[in-house]
C-alpha positions in Angstrom: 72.8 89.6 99.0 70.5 92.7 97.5 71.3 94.1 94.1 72.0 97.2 96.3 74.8 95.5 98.4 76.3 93.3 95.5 77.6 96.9 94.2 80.2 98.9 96.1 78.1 101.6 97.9 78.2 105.4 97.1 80.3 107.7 99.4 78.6 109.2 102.5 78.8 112.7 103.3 79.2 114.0 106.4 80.0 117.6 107.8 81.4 118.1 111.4 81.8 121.4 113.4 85.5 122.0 114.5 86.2 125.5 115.9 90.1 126.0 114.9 89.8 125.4 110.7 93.9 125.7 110.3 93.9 122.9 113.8 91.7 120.8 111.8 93.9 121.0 108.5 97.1 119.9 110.5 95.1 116.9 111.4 92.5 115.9 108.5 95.0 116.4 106.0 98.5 116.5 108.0 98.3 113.7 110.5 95.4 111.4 108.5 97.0 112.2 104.9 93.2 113.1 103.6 93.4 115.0 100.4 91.8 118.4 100.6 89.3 119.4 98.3 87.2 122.8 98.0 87.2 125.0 100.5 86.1 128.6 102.0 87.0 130.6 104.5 84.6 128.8 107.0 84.6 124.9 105.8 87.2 122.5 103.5 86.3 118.9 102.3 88.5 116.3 102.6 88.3 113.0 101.0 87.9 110.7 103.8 88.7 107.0 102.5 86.9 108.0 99.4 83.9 109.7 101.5 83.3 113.4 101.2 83.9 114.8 104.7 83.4 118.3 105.1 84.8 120.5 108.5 82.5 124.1 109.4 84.3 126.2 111.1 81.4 127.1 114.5 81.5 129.5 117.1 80.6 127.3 119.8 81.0 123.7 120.3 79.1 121.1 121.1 78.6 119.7 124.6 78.2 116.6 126.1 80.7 113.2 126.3 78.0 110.3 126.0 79.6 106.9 126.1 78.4 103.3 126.0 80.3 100.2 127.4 81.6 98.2 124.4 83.6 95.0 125.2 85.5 96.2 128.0 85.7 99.7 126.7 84.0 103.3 127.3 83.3 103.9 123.8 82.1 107.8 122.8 78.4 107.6 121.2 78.8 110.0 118.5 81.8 109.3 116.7 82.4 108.1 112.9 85.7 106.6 111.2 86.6 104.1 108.6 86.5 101.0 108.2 90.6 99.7 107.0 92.3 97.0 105.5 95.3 96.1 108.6 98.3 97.4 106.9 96.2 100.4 106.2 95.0 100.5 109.6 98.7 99.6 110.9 100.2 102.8 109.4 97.4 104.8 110.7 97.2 103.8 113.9 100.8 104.4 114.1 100.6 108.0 112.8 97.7 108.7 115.3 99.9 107.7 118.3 102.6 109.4 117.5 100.7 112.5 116.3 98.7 112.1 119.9 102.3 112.0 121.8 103.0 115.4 119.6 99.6 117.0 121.5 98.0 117.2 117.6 95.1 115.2 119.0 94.0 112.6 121.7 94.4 109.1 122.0 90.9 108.0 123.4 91.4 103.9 123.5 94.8 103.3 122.3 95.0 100.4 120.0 92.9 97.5 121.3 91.9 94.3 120.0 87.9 93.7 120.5 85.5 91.0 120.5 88.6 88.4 120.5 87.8 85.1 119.2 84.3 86.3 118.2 82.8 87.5 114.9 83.6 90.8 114.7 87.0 90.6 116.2 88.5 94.0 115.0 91.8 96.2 116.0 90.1 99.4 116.9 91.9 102.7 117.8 89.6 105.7 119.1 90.9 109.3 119.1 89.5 113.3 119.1 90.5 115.5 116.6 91.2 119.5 117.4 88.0 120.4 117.8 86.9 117.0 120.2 85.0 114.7 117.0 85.4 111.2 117.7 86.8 109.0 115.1 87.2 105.6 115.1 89.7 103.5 113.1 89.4 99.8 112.9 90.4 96.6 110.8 88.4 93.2 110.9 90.1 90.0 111.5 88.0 88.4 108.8 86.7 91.5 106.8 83.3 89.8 106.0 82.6 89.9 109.5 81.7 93.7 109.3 77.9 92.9 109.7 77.6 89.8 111.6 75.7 89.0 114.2 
């Protein structure tokens, strides 16, 4: 292990376009339970997991669905999540499904075990928020599987 990896790593920052800022609220903080940091009329941050994620508020979306086959699944290219500890992941999965039976957001792959009996076996659940972002949400059989080959 580096001396980079043997320390927990700094938060990422990302920033996604959603075009309904109140639709994205409801769901980032609402649904997920993200605590909302500063915000403007046209973005907000959320902690996400302990990452900074930041929604703009855009005029137009983006286009395009690109997926890749993933063990049995049709898995959207772009997409980002977090990585959970399962009774993390249990409660929210849970919320996700029944947030996605209240129309709040769509259940892509409903919750799916992947890669069974093979490094890497994971629970994942994939959804779109408001503005279409894919997330992912999974939890690792044996967490120190996360990188292995």
């Amino acid at each position: 292990m580096t001396e980079r990896h043997a320390k927990a790593p700094p938060p990422f920052h990302l920033a996604i376009p959603v075009d309904d800022l109140a639709a994205a609220d409801r769901f980032y903080a609402g649904v997920l339970g993200c605590p909302r940091g500063r915000s403007d009329e046209r973005w907000i941050d959320y902690d996400f997991y302990g990452h900074q994620l930041v929604v703009h508020l855009v005029d137009h979306g983006e286009a395009g669905d690109v997926r890749n086959h993933v063990d049995g699944e049709e898995v959207p290219v772009r997409h980002f999540g977090a990585v959970l500890p399962a009774d993390d992941w249990e409660d929210v999965s849970a919320r996700l499904v029944a947030a996605g039976n209240r129309g709040d957001l769509r259940v892509i792959i409903p919750p799916t075990l992947r890669h069974e009996g093979r490094p890497g076996e994971q629970r994942v659940i994939f959804v779109r928020d408001p503005a279409g972002n894919a997330l992912e949400f999974k939890t690792l059989t044996n967490p120190g599987d996360l990188f292995a080959a």
